[in-house]
TORKOL-4160 file (C-alpha; in steps of 0.2 Angstrom, whole numbers, padded with zeros to 4 digits, m for minus):
273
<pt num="1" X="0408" Y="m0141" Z="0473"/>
<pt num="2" X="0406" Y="m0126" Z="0483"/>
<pt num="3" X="0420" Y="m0117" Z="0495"/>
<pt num="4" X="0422" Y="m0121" Z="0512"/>
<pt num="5" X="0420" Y="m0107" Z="0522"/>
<pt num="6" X="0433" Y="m0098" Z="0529"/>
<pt num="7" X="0437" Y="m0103" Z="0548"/>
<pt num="8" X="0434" Y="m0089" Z="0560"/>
<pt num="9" X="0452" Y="m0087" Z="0567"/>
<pt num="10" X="0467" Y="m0086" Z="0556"/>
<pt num="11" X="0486" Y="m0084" Z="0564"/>
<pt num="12" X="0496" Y="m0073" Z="0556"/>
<pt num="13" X="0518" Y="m0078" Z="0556"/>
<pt num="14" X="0529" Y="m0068" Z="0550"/>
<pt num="15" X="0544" Y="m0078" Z="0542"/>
<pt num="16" X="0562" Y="m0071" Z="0538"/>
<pt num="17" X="0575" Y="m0086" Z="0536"/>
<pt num="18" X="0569" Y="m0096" Z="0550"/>
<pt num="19" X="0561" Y="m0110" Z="0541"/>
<pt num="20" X="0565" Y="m0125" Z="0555"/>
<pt num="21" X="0557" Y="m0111" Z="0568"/>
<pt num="22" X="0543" Y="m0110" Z="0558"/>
<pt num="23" X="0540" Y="m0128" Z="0554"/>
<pt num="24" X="0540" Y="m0131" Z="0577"/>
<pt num="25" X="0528" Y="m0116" Z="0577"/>
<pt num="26" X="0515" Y="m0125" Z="0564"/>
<pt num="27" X="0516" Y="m0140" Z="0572"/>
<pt num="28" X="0513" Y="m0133" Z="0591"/>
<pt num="29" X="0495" Y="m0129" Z="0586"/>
<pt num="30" X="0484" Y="m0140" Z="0591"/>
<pt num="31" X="0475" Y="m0153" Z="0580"/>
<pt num="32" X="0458" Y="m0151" Z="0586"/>
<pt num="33" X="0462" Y="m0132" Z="0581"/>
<pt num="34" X="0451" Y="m0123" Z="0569"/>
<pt num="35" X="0462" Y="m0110" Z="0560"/>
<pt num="36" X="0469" Y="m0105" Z="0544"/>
<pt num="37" X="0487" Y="m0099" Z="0545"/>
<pt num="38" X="0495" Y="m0085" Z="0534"/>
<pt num="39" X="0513" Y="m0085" Z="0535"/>
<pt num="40" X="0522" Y="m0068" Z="0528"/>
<pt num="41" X="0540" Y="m0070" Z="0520"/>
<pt num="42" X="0549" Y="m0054" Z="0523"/>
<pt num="43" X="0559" Y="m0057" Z="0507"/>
<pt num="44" X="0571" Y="m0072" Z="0515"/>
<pt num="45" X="0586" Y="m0074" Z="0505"/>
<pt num="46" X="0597" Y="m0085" Z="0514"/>
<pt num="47" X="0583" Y="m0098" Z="0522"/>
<pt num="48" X="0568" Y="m0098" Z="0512"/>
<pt num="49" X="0551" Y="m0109" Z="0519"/>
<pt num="50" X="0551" Y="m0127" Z="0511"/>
<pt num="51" X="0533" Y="m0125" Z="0509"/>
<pt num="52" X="0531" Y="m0144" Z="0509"/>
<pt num="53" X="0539" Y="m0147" Z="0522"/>
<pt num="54" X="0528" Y="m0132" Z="0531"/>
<pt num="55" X="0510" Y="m0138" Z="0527"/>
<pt num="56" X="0516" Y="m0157" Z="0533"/>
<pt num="57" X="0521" Y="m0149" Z="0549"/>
<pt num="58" X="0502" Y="m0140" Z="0550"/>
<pt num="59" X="0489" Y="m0156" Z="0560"/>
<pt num="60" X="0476" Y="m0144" Z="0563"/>
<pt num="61" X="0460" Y="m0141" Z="0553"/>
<pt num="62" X="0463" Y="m0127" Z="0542"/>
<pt num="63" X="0476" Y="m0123" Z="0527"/>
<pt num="64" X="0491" Y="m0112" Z="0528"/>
<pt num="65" X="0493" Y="m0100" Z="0515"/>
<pt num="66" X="0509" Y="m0091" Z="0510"/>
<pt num="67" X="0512" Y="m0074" Z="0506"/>
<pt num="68" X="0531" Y="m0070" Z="0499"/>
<pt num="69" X="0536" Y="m0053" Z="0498"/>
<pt num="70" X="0550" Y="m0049" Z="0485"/>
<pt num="71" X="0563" Y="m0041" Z="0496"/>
<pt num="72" X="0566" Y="m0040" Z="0515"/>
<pt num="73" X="0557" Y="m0021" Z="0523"/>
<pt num="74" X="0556" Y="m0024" Z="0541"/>
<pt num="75" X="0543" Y="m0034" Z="0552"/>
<pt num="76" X="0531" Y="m0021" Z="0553"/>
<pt num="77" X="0529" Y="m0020" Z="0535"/>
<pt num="78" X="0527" Y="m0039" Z="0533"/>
<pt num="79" X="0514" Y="m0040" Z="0547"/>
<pt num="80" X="0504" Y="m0026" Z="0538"/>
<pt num="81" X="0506" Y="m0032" Z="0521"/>
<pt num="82" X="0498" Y="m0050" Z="0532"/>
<pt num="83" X="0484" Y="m0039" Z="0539"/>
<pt num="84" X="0478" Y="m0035" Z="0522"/>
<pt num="85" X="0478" Y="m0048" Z="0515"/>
<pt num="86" X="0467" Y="m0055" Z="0528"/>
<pt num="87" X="0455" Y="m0040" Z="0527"/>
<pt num="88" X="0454" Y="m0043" Z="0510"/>
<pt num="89" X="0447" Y="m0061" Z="0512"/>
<pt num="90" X="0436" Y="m0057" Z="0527"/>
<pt num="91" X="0443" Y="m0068" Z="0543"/>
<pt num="92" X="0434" Y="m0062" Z="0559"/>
<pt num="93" X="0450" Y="m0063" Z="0572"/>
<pt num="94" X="0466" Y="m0062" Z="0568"/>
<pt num="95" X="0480" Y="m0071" Z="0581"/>
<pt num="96" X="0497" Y="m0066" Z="0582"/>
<pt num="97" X="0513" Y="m0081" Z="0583"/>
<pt num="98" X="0531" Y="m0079" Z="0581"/>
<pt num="99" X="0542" Y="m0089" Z="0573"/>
<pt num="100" X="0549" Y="m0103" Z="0584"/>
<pt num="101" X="0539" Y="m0098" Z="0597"/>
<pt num="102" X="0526" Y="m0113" Z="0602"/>
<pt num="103" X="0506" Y="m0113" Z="0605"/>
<pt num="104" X="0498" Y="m0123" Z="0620"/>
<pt num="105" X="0488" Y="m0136" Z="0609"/>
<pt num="106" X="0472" Y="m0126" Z="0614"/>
<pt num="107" X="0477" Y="m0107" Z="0615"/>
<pt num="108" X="0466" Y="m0101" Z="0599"/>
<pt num="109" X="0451" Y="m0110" Z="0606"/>
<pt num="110" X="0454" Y="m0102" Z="0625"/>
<pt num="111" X="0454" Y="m0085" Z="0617"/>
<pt num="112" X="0440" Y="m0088" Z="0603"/>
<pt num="113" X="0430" Y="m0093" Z="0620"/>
<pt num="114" X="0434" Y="m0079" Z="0629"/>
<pt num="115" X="0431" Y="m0065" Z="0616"/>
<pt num="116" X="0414" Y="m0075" Z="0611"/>
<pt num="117" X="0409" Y="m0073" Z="0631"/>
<pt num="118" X="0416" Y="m0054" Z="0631"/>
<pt num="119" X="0408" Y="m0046" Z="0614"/>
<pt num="120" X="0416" Y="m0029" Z="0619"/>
<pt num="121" X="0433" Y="m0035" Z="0622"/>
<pt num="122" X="0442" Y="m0031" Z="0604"/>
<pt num="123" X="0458" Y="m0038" Z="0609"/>
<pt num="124" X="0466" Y="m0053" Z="0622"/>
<pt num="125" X="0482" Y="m0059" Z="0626"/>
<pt num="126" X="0489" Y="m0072" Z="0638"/>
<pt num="127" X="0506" Y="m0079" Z="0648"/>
<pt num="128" X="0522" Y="m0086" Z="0641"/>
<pt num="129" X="0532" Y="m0097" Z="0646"/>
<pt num="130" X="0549" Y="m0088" Z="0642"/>
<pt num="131" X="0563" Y="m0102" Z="0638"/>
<pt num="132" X="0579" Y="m0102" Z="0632"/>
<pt num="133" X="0587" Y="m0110" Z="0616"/>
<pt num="134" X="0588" Y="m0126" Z="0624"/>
<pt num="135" X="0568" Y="m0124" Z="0629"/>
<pt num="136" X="0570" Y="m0124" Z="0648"/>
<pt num="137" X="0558" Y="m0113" Z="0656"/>
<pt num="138" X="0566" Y="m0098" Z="0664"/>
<pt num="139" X="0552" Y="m0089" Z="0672"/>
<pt num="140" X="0531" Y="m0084" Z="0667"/>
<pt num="141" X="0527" Y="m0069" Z="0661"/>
<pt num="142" X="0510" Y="m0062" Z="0665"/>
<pt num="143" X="0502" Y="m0047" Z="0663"/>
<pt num="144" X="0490" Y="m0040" Z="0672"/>
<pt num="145" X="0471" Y="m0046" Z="0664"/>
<pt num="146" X="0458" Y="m0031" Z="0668"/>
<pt num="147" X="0458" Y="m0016" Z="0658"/>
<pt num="148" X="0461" Y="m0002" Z="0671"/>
<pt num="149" X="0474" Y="m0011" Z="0674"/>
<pt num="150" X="0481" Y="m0016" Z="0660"/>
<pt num="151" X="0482" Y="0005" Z="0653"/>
<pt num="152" X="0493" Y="0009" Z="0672"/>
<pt num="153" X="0506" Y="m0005" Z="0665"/>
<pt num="154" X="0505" Y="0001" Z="0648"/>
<pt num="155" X="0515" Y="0018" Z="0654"/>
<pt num="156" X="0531" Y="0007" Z="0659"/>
<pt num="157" X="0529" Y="m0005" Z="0643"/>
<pt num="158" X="0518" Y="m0014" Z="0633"/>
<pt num="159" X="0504" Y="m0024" Z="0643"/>
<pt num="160" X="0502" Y="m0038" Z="0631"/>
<pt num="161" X="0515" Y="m0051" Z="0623"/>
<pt num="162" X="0514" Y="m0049" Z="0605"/>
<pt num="163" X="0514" Y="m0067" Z="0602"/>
<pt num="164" X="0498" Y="m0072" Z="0612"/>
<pt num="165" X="0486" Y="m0058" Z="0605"/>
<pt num="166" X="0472" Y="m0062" Z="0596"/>
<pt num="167" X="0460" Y="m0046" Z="0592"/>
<pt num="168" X="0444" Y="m0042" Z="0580"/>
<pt num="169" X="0451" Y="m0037" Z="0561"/>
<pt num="170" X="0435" Y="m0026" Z="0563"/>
<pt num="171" X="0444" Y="m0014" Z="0576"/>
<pt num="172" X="0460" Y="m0011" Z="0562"/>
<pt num="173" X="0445" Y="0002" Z="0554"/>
<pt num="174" X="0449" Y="0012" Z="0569"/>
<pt num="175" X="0465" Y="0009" Z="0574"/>
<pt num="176" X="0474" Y="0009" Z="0558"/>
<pt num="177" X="0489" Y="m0005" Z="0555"/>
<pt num="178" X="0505" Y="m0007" Z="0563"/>
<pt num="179" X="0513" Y="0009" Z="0563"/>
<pt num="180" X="0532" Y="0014" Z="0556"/>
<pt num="181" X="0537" Y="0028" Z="0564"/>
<pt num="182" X="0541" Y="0018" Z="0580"/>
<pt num="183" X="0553" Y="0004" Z="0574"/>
<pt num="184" X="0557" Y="m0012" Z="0586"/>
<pt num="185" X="0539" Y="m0006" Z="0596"/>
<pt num="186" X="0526" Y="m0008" Z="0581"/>
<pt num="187" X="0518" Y="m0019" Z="0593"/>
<pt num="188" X="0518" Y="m0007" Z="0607"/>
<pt num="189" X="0511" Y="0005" Z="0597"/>
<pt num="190" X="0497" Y="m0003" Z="0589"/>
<pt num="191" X="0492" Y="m0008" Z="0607"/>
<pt num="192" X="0489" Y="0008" Z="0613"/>
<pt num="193" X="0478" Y="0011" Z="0600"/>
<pt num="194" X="0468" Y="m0003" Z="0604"/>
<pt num="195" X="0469" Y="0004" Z="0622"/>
<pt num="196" X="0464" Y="0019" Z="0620"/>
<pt num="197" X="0447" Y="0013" Z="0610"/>
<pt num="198" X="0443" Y="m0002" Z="0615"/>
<pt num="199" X="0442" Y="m0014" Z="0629"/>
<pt num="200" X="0454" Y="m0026" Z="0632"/>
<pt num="201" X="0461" Y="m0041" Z="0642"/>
<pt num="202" X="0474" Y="m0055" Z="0647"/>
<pt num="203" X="0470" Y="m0072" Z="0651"/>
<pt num="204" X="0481" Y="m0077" Z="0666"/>
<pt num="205" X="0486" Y="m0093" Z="0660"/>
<pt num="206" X="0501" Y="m0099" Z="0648"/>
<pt num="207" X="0497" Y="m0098" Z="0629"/>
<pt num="208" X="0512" Y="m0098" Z="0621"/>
<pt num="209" X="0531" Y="m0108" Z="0627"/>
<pt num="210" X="0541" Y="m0090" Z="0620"/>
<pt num="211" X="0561" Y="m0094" Z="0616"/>
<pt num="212" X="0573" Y="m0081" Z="0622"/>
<pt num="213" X="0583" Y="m0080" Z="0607"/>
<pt num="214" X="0599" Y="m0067" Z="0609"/>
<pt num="215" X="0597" Y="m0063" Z="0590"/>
<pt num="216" X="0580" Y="m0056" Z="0593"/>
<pt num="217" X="0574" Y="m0039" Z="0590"/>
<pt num="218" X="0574" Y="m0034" Z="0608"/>
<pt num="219" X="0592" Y="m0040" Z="0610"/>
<pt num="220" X="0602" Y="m0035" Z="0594"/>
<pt num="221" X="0589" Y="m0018" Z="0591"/>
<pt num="222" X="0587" Y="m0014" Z="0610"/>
<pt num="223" X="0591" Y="0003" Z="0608"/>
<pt num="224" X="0580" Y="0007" Z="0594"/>
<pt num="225" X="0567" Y="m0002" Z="0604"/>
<pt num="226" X="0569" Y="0007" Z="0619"/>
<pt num="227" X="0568" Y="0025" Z="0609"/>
<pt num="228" X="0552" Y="0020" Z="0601"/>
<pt num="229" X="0548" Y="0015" Z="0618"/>
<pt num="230" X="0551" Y="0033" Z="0625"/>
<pt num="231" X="0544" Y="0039" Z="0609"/>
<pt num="232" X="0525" Y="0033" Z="0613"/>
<pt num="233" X="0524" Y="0035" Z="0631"/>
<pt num="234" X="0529" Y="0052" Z="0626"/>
<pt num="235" X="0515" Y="0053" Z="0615"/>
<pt num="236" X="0502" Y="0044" Z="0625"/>
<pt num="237" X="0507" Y="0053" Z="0642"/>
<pt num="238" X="0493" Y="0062" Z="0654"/>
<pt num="239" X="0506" Y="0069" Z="0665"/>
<pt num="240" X="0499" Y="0054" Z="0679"/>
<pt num="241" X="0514" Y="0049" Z="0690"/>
<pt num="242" X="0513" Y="0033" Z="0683"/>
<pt num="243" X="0515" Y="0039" Z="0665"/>
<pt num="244" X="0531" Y="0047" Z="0669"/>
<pt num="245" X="0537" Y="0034" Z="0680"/>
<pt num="246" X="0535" Y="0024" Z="0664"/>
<pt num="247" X="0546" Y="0038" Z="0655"/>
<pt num="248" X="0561" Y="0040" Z="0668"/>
<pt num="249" X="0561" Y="0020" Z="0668"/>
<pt num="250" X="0562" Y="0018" Z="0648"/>
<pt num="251" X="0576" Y="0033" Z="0651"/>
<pt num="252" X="0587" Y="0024" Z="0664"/>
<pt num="253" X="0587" Y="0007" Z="0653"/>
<pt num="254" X="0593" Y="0016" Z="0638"/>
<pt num="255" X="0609" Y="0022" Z="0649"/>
<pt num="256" X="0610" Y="0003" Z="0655"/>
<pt num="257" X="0621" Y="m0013" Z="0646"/>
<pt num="258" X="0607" Y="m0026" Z="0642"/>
<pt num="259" X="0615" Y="m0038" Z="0650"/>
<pt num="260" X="0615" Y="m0031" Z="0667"/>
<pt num="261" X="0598" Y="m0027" Z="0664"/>
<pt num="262" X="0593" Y="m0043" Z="0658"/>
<pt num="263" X="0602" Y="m0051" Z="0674"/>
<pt num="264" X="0592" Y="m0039" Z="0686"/>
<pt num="265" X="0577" Y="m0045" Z="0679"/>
<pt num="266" X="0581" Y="m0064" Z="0680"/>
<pt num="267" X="0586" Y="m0060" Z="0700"/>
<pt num="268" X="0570" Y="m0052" Z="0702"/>
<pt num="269" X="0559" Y="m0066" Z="0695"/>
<pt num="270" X="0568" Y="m0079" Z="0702"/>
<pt num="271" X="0565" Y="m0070" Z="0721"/>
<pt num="272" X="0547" Y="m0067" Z="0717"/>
<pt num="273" X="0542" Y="m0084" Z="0712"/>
């Protein structure tokens, strides 16, 4: 009996005591899917994954594999330790979800579509649907989907939601893994390395039902965020007024409560749509 051959796509979730989150995010992906999933434990001490209960969650055609790390080091480190292990085994494309947060039934095939139809496009991303605990939507987030667009918004923040990626594990040879010198934005710097290299894109339409979650990183670590934040558009600055636009904005937030900022936000999306 010979092995099956690996699917093109695997999605890779880190886990840290979440394991009901994780079980809604396996069994979001569609079943006409064709994936493998790794999922990365981060050392979970107080809620580990019932890995039974994990694969029985999982209706799509592929198998989900496990990787357990032996103590907790932070989600950059568990999203690199993913990356290579996936490198190691060969998969072409490499999809991003969070735990708890939900796949449309069809995201990985849009996007395995899209980068089939766009060979130079290293890396796309998509829309949430941002919802709160209860999972009523509160408002669509879109970025914008054309590249010369997509590098002006990268000066105020990062272009892409990190859940909806999916990008070529070829392009990791020149853009290195998730960083960790910028903590709570190892997302946002790994996209401008893709950015700077490659093309890139957003499809305009909803991948992914994202959940608000007050416990989040950008909640409980804003301010390490936001200072990582400053950190790379510092860094990836060409001195365009939009680059320090981007700067002064990530500036005034740190010297702003979240929750007035996060309420100016929700007045704003509201009026718009």
């Amino acid at each position: 009996m010979t092995d099956q051959p690996l699917p093109r796509v695997v999605l890779l979730i880190p886990h840290y005591n979440n394991p009901q989150g994780l079980e809604r995010s396996l069994a979001s992906i569609g079943k006409d899917e064709v994936c493998d999933v790794l999922v990365v434990d981060d050392g979970s001490n107080r809620a580990p994954i019932d890995h039974n209960a994990a694969r029985a969650a999982f209706a799509a055609r592929g198998i989900v594999r496990f990787l357990n790390l032996p103590q907790n080091r932070g989600i950059e480190h568990a999203l690199n330790s993913g990356l290579q292990w996936i490198q190691a085994r060969g998969y072409e494309l490499v999809a991003r979800l969070d735990c708890g947060d939900l796949n449309v039934p069809d995201r990985l095939a849009r996007q395995l579509a899209f980068l089939d139809a766009h060979p130079a496009v290293m890396l796309v991303g998509g829309a949430a649907s941002m919802v709160d605990p209860q999972g009523v939507e509160q408002f669509v987030l879109r970025h914008p989907a054309a590249q010369s667009a997509i590098v002006k918004a990268m000066r105020a923040n990062s272009a892409f939601i990190h859940p909806t990626v999916m990008f070529r594990s070829a392009a990791l040879a020149q853009t290195g893994l998730y960083p960790l010198d910028t903590p709570a934005a190892e997302d946002y710097a790994l996209f401008w390395e893709f950015v700077n290299r490659f093309e890139t894109a957003n499809l305009p339409e909803v991948l992914i039902r994202y959940e608000l979650d007050p416990t989040s990183i950008s909640h409980s670590k804003r301010d390490k965020q936001l200072r990582s934040r400053l950190k790379l558009q510092r860094r990836h600055s060409d001195g365009s007024a939009a680059a320090l636009a981007g700067i002064a904005r990530t500036a005034a937030l740190l010297a702003m409560p979240y929750k007035l900022v996060f309420k100016l936000k929700s007045r704003l999306r509201k009026e718009r749509a």
